[in-house]
C-alpha positions as CSV (number, residue, x, y, z in Angstrom):
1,X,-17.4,28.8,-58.3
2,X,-19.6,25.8,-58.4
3,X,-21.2,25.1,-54.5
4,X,-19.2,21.5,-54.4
5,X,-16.3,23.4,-54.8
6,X,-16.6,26.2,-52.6
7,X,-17.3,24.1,-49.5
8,X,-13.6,22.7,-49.0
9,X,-12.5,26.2,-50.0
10,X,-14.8,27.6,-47.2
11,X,-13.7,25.2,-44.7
12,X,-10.0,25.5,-44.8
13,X,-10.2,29.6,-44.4
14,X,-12.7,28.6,-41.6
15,X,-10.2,26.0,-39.7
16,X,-7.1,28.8,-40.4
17,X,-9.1,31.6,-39.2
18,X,-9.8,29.1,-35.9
19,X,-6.4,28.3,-35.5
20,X,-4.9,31.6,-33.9
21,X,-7.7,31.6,-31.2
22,X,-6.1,31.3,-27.8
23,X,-7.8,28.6,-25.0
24,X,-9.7,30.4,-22.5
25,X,-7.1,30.5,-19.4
26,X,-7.5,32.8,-16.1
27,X,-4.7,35.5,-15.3
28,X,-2.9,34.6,-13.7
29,X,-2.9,30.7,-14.4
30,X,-3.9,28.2,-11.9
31,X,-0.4,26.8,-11.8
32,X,1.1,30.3,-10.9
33,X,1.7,32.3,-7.7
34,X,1.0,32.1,-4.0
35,X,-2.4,29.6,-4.8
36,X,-0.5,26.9,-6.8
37,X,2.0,27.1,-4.0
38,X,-0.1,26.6,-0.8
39,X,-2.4,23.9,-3.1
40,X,0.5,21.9,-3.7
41,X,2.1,22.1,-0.5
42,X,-1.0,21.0,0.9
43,X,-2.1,18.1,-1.5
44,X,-1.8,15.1,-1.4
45,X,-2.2,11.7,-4.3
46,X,-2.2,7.9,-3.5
47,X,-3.1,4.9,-5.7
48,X,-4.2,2.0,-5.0
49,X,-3.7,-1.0,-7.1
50,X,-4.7,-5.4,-6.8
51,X,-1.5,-6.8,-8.7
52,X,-1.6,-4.2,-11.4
53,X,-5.4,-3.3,-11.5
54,X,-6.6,-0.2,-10.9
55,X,-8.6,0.1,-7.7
56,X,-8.8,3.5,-6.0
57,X,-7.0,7.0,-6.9
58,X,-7.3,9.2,-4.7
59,X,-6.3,13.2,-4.6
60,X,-6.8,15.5,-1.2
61,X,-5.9,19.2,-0.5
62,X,-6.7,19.9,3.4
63,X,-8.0,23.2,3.5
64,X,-5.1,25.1,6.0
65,X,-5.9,28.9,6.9
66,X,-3.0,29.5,4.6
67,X,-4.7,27.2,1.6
68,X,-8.2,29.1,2.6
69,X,-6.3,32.6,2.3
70,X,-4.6,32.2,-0.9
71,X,-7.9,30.5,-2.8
72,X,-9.3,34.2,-1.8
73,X,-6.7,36.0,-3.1
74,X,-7.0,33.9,-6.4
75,X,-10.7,34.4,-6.7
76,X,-10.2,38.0,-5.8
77,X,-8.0,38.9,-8.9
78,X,-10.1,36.5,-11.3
79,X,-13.3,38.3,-10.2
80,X,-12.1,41.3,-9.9
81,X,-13.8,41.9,-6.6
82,X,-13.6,44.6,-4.6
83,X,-11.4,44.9,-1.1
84,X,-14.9,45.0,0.9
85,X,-15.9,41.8,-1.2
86,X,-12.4,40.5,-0.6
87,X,-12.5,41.0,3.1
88,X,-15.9,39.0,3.3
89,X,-15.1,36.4,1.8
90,X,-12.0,35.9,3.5
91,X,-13.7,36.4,6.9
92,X,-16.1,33.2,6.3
93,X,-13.3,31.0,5.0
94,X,-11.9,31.7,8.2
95,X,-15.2,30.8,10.4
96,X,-15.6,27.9,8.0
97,X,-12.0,26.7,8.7
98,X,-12.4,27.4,12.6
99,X,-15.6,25.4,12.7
100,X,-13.8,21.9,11.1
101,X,-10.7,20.5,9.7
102,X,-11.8,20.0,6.1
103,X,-10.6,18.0,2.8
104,X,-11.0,18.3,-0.7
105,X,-11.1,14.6,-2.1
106,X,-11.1,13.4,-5.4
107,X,-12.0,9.8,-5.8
108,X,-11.9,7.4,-8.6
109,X,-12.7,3.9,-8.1
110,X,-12.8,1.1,-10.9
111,X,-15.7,-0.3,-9.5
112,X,-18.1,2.6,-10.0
113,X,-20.3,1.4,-7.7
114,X,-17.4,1.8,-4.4
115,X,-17.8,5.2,-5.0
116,X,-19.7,6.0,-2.2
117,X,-18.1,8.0,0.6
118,X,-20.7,10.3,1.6
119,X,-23.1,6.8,2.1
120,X,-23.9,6.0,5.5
121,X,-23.5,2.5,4.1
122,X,-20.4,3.2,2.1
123,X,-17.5,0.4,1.4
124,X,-15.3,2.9,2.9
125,X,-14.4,4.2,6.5
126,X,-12.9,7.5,6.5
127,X,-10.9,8.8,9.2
128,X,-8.2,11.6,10.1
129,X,-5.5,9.6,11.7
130,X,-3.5,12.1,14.5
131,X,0.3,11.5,15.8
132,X,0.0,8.7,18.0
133,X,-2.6,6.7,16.2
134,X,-5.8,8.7,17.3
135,X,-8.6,8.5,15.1
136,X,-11.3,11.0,14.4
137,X,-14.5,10.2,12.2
138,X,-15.9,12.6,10.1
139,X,-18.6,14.7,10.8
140,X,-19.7,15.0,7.2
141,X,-18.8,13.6,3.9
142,X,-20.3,15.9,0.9
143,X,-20.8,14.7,-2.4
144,X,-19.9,17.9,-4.4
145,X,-20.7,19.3,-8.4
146,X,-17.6,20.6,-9.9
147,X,-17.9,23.7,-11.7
148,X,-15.7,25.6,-14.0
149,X,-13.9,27.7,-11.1
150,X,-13.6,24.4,-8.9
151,X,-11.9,22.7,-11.8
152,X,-9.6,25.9,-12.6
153,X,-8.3,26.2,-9.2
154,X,-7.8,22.0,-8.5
155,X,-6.7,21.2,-12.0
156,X,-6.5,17.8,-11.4
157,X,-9.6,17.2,-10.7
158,X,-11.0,14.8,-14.0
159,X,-14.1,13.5,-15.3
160,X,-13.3,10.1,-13.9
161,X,-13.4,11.7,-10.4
162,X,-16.3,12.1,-7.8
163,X,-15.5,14.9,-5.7
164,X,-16.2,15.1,-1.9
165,X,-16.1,18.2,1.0
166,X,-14.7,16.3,4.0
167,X,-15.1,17.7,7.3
168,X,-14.1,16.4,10.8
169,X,-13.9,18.3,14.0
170,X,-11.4,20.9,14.8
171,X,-8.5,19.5,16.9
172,X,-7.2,20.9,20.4
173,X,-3.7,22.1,20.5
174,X,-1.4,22.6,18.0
175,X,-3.2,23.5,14.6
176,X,-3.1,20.8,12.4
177,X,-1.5,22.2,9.7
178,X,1.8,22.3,11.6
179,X,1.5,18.8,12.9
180,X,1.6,15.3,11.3
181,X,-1.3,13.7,10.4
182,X,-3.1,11.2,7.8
183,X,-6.1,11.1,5.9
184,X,-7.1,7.4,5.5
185,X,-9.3,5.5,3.4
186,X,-9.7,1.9,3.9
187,X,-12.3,-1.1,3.6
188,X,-12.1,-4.7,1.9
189,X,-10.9,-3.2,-1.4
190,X,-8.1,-1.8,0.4
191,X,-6.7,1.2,2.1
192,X,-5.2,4.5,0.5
193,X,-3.5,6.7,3.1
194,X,-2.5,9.9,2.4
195,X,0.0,11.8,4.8
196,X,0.8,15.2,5.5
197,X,3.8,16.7,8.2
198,X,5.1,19.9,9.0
């Protein structure tokens, strides 16, 4: 067989043989289970739009003890760590959640440059809006690298998103995530306001 001819040849076994190869997906899925259902319960998506422009999208899961909890469990079987591992892990999600209310934002903004939460000088104020109108301030806004794990477990989480660790102080009383409350994002561009209730 001439080497012209053996090149298509070689190339069509090739792109059959690649064919049957399955997409790399954890077990069990990210959409699956007692972690897709406390993610979704606790998540949250506004847009915001000038006439019909795009202007912000915004996409927040608070971080409940029983979101913390099940994002353990998840890593646990993907990882296959053991029950000591397990219980470790588990006990610092708890100290982390006890030490601050905290928020998983993903932010997309058409101008690139209003993308800047965790600025002191940002074009945004953030705040966690309480029953009664009450607003707290965070105590830190974190500009954070996605990796392969962080985009398994928050699938929607895209390319076009900067994502941000929220945290604001821990509220007396009734625990948050049985109580009504808002996470808000405003400036002159606008304001996105996402809401969550028992």
């Amino acid at each position: 067989m001439r080497r012209g001819a053996a090149a298509p040849a070689l190339a069509a076994l090739l792109a059959a043989a690649c064919s049957g190869v399955p997409t790399p997906s954890p077990s069990p899925s990210t959409n699956e289970g007692a972690w897709s259902e406390a993610r979704d319960r606790f998540t949250r998506t506004r847009k915001l739009y000038d006439v019909v422009d795009d202007v912000a999208f915004a996409t927040a899961t608070y971080q409940a003890p029983e979101v913390r909890a099940a994002r353990v469990d998840r890593l646990a079987e993907w990882k296959g760590l053991t029950p000591a591992e397990r219980d470790a892990q588990l006990a610092k999600e708890r100290a982390e959640g006890e030490a601050a209310e905290e928020f998983l934002l993903a932010f997309y903004t058409a101008d690139r440059g209003a993308n800047d939460l965790s600025k002191p000088t940002s074009t945004w104020r953030v705040a966690l809006v309480l029953e009664g109108g009450e607003q707290v301030l965070p105590t830190k806004v974190e500009w954070i690298r996605p990796d392969p794990t962080l985009r398994m477990l928050y699938p929607y989480v895209s390319d076009f998103d900067t994502l941000y660790r929220i945290r604001f102080p821990r509220q007396p009383g009734t625990p948050l995530a049985q109580r009504p409350f808002q996470l808000r994002i405003a400036g002159a561009l606008g304001k996105v306001e996402m809401t969550w209730g028992p």
